[in-house]
N, C-alpha and C positions, 0 to 999 in steps of 0.2 A: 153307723154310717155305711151308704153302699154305696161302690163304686160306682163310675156311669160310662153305660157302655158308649161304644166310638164307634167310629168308620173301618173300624178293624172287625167289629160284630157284625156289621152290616154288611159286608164283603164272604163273612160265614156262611152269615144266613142265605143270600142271595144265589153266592156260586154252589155253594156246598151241600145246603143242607134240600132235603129232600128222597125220591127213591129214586135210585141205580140199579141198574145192571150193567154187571163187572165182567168184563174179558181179561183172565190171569194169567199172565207167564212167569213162570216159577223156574230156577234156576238151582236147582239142589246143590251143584257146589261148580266153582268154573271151569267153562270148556265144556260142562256139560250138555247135552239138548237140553232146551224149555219142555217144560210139561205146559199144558196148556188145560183151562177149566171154564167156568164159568159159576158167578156168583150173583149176589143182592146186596145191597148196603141201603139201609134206613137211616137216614139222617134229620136229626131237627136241633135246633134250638131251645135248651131249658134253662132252668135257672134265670128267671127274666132276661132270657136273652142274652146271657153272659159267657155260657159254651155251647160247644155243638157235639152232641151226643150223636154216637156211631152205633150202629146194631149191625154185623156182617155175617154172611153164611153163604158157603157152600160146599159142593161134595162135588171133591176128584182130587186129582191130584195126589195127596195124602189121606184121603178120607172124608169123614165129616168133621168140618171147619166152622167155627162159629169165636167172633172177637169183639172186644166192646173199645168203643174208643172216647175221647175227649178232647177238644180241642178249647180250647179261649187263647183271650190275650189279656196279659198281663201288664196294664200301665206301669206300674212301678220300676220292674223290668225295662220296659219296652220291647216284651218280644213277646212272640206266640207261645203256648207251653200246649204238650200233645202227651196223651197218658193213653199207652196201648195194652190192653191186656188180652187172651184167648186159651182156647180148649189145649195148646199144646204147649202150654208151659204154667209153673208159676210164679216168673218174675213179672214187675210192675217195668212195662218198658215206656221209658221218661225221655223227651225232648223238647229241646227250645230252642226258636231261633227267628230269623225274621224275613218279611217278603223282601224280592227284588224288584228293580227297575221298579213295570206300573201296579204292584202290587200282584200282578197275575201268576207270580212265580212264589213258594214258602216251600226255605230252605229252613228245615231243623236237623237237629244233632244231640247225639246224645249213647251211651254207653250202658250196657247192660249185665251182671253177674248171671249169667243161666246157672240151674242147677246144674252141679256135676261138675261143671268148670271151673280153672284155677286162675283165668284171667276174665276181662273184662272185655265184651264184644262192643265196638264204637259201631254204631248202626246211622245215616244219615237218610232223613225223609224231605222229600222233593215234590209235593202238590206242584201242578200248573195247570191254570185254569184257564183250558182253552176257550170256553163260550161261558152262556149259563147252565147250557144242555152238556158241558163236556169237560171232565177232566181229566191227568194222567196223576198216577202218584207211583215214584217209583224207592224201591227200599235197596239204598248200598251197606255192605256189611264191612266190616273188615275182622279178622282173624287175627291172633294175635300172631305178629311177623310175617303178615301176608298185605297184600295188595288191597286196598277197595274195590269190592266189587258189586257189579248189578245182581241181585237176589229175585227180584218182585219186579213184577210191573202191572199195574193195575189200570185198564181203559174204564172209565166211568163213563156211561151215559145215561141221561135221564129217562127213567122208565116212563110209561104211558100213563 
């Protein structure tokens, strides 16, 4: 039996999936200045349609960067589920959560064990999709016994 996708694929496919170029301000810890970079994001549609596979890369900031991402939705749930992984770690970093208002805003959540650490990092993802050519994704962290804070900020617009 397979599932059948919805209007929640089609909203992937449309706003998301495709190539970018990324304007990154990266926030190493707060209070600190932004670093600022620039990147690529390859986005499509696999699995008939069912997630939106990420391919990201760039160099600055920390070096050479390269992340693979996932995104679907999950009927059963009813939420989005978002699987991030990259060059500078090896946790599988997991979130779920669901749009707002007219759908142009996906809030996810979710918590991560890095290596070497003794607690648990809550990390929250925030796509909003300003056009078809434009979106923001921003990544808040929180520390344990610390404040949430702004980490990321990612301007997407669609390459040529």
């Amino acid at each position: 039996m397979h599932a059948d996708i919805g209007p929640q694929h089609e909203i992937l496919a449309r706003c998301l999936a495709g190539s970018w170029n990324a304007l990154v301000t990266l926030w190493a810890a707060p209070g600190q200045p932004p670093i600022q970079h620039e990147g690529q994001m390859h986005a499509e549609m696999t699995l008939g349609d069912r997630f939106l596979q990420q391919v990201y890369h760039s160099q600055g900031g920390f070096g050479d960067f390269h992340g693979r991402g996932l995104i679907g939705f999950n009927p059963g749930r009813g939420e989005f589920e978002y699987l991030w992984i990259d060059n500078t770690s090896t946790a599988l970093q997991i979130e779920s959560g669901r749009t707002e208002g007219d759908w142009r805003t996906l809030v996810l959540n979710g918590s991560t064990l890095f290596a070497g650490m003794t607690a648990r990092i809550e990390h929250r993802s925030i796509f909003t999709i300003r056009s078809d050519d434009e979106h923001l994704y921003q990544r808040y962290v929180r520390q344990p016994g610390k404040n949430l804070h702004l980490q990321l900020e990612i301007l997407y617009t669609r390459a040529p």
